[in-house]
N, C-alpha and C positions, 0 to 999 in steps of 0.2 A: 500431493497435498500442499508442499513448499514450495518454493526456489529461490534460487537468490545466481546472482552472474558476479563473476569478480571485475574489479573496477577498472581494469585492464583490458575487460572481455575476455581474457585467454580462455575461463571457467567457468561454469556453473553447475550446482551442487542442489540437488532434488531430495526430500523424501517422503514415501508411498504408503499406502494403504496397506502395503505388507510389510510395513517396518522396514524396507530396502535405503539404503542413505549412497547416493548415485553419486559419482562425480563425470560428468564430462569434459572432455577437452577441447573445447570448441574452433581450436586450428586444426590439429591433428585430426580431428571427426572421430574419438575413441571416447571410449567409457568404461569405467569399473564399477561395483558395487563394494563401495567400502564397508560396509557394515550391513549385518542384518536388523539387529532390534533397539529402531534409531524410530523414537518418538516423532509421528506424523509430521509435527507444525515445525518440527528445531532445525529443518534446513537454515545455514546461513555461510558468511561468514563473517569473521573478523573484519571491520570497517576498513577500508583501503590496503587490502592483503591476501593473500593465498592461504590463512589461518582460516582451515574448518571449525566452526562453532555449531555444536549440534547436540543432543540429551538422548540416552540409553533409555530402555524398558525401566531400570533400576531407579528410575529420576537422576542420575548422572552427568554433567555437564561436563562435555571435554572440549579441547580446544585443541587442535593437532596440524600437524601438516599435510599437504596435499600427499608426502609417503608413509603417513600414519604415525611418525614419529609426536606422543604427547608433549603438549607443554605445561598443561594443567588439567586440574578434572576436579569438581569439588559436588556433594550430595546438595539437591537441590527441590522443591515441588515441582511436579508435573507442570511444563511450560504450556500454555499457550501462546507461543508468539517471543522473540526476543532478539536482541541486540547488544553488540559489542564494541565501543568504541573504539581506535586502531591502535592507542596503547594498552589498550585492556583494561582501562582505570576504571570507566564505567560500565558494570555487566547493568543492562534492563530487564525485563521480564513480567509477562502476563499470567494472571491465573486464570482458571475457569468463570469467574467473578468479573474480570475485568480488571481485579486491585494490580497497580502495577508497582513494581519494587525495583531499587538499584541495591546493587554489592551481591557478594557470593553466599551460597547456603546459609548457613545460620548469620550469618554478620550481612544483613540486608536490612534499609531501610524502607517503611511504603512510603510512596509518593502520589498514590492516587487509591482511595479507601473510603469511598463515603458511601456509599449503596451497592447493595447486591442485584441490583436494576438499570441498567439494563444487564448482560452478561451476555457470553457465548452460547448458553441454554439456550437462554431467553431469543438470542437473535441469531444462531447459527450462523456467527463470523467472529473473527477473531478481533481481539483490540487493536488495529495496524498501527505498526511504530515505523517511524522513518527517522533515520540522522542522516543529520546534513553536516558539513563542514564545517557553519558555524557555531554558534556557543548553542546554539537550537536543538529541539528535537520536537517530531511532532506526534500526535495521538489523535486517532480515529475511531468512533464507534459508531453510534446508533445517533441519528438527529439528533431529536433529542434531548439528548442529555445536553446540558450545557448554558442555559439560556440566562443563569444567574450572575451576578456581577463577582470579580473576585476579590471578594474581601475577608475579615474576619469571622466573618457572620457566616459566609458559606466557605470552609476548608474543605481542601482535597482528600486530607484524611481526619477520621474522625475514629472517636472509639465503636470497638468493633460490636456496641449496643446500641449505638447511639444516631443509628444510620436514619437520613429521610429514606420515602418512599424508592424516591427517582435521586441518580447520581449527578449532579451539577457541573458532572467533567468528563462526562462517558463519551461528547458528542467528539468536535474535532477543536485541540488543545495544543496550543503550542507552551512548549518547558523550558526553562534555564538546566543546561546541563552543569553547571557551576552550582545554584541553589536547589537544585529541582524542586523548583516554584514554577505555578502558572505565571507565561507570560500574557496569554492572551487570547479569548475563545472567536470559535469562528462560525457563528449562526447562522440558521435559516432553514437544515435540512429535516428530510423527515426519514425516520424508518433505517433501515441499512443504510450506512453511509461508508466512501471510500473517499481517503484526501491525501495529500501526498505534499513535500516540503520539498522545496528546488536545493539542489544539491550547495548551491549557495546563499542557503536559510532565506532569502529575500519572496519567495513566493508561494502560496500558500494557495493548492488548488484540488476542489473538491467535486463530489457528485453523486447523488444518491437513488435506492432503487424508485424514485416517486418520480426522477426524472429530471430533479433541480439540479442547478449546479454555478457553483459561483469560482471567483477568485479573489484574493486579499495578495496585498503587497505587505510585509511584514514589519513593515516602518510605519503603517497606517491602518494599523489590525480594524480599526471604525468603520474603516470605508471598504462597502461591499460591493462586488459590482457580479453582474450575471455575466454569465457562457448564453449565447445563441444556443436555441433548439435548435438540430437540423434542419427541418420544413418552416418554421416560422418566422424564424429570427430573434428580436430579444425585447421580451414583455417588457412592455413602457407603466412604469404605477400612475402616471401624473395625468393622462389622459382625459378630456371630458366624453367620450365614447362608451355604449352600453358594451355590458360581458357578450364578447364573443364578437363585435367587430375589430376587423383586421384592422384597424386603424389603429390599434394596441399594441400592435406589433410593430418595430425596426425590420424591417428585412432586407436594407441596404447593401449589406456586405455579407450575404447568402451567398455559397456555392450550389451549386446541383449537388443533392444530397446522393451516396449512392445505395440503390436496393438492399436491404438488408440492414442498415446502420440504424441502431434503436438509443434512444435517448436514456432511457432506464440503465446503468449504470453498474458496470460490476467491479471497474477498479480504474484508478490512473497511474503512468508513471513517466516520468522524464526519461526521454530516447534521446537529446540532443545538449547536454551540458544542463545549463537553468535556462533556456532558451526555449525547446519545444518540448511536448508533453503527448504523450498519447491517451484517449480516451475509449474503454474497451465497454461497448452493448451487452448487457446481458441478453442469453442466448443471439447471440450474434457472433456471426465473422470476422463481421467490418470495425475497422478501428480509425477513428479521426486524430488526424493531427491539428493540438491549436499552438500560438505560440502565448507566449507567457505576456500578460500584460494585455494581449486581442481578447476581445470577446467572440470571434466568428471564427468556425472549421476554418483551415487552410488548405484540408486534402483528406478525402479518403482513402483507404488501402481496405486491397480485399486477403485476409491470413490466410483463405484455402475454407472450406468446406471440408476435407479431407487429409487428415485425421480429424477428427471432431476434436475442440479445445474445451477447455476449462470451462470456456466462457458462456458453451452453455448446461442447461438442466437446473440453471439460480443456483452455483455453486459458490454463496459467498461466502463458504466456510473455507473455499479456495480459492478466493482473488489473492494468495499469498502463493499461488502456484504462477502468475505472472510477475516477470522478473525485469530488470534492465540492467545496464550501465552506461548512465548519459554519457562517460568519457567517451567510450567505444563504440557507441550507436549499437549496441546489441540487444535484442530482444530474445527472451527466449519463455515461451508457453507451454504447460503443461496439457499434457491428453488426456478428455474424458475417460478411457476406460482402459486404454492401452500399456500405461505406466511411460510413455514414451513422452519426448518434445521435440516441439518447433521448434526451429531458431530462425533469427530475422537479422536482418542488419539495414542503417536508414542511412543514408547519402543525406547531412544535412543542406547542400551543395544544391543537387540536382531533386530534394526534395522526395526521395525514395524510400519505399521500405521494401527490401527484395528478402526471401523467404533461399537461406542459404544450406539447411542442411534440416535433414529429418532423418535422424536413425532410424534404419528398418525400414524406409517407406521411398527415400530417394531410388 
């Protein structure tokens, strides 16, 4: 249901549908089960460390080492979704709502509280958080949300009667981890949406199940620019040409798309520093590589047909089961039904992503 890779690549840390909280060792090719009644979505860890951060049945949030030894543990709501910054100064954390909060159990502020609309109900995925290195952090929901200007008039958090319909920040959000104030929204998508922050807060890239997909440079939050479709290329607005001639379209810097690679969108993430990013089909195999800044694929890879991934059944209450660590070029995907994972590793170099180990199935 989770994952998350340490920043090192050495690890990655999974948990399941049966409460299981896994750790692999991705040199050694070993695995243990750390725990059994370890809350679905609280795979993680501690930002740039080997610190497991993960929540018990009991709503329990610990933070521990990779030999079990605790550093902390405090009562807390049922997470959806969360993160640790790599002193530990800032815990984040999603509700069933969407409302996100920093600080521990009872001593936590919200930082995102204005509508119970869209939610994880409502949309079956989770609110994705990404921290980046810099003062950044970013938030991803449902299109959507978000189209409002940030000022006084529309706050993040409001009283908890006092909610509009639809939340003005549910969509894709980037935060001051210093004020956790909006810095600034990032429009256009519709429906599910998945975005993701360059690990050196400068890039800002998204994509949703309708099939859109943009990118922002974070110094220039205004300026929106499209992702090529695979088969097309990239819709021109300015056009004097009727709906549906190809004269609408860019298709300059197209690759041959390969079989199977679907534009509908179940998650992204950075495989190569802030540099390249991979973008994962729902029910699809096939995963493209763009680089950050291009608007056009640079490459397809094919993950394997066999085990079946995450990626498909529209499991976007599990694109939080696809993991990276841009330092390390590690990828590692969760298995539709098996509890098992892929692992991958990408030659930023030679341009590769080779599929290096599968428990149980090598």
């Amino acid at each position: 249901m989770a994952a998350d890779v340490s920043r090192d690549g050495q690890y990655a840390l999974t948990s399941h549908r049966d409460n299981a909280l896994v750790l692999w060792n991705l040199q050694t090719h070993e695995y243990r089960q750390l725990h059994d009644n370890a809350n679905i979505y609280s795979a993680a860890f501690v930002q740039d460390s080997h610190q497991v951060l993960w929540q018990d049945l009991d709503n329990v949030v610990h933070v521990e080492t990779i030999d079990g030894k605790e550093l902390e543990s405090f009562h807390h709501f049922p997470t959806y979704g969360h993160a640790m910054t790599r002193n530990r100064a800032l815990y984040l954390s999603a509700n069933q709502d969407w409302y996100l909060f920093a600080g521990r159990g009872g001593k936590r502020t919200p930082v995102l509280r204005d509508s119970d609309s869209p939610s994880f109900l409502g949309s079956h995925k989770l609110l994705n958080l990404t921290l980046s290195d810099s003062n950044n952090f970013l938030t991803a929901g449902a299109g959507p949300g978000g189209r409002g200007p940030i000022d006084a008039e529309h706050p993040p958090v409001r009283p908890e009667k006092e909610h509009p319909l639809f939340s003005e920040y549910k969509g894709v959000v980037l935060w001051s981890k210093r004020s956790l104030k909006p810095v600034a929204k990032f429009n256009g998508f519709d429906a599910k949406t998945h975005a993701t922050l360059s690990p050196d807060g400068q890039w800002v890239v998204g994509a949703d199940e309708a099939g859109k997909a943009y990118y922002w440079n974070t110094q220039k939050p205004e300026e929106r620019h499209r992702f090529s479709s695979y088969a097309l290329g990239i819709y021109l607005d300015d056009t004097p040409y009727e709906l549906g001639d190809p004269r609408n379209w860019d298709d300059s810097g197209l690759i041959e798309p390969m079989a199977g690679v679907r534009d509908i969108t179940l998650a992204n993430a950075f495989i190569d520093h802030s540099d390249y990013f991979l973008r994962f089909g729902n029910n699809s195999h096939i995963a493209a590589l763009f680089k950050t800044g291009n608007p056009w694929p640079q490459a397809y890879f094919d993950l394997g047909e066999s085990p079946e991934l995450v990626t498909y059944g529209s499991h976007y209450s599990r694109n939080t089961a696809i993991a990276t660590s841009p330092q390390a070029g590690v990828l590692v995907i969760g298995h539709n039904d098996d509890g098992g994972i892929s692992v991958y590793h990408f030659d930023g170099e030679k341009q590769t992503l080779k599929r290096i180990w599968v428990p149980g199935w090598d």
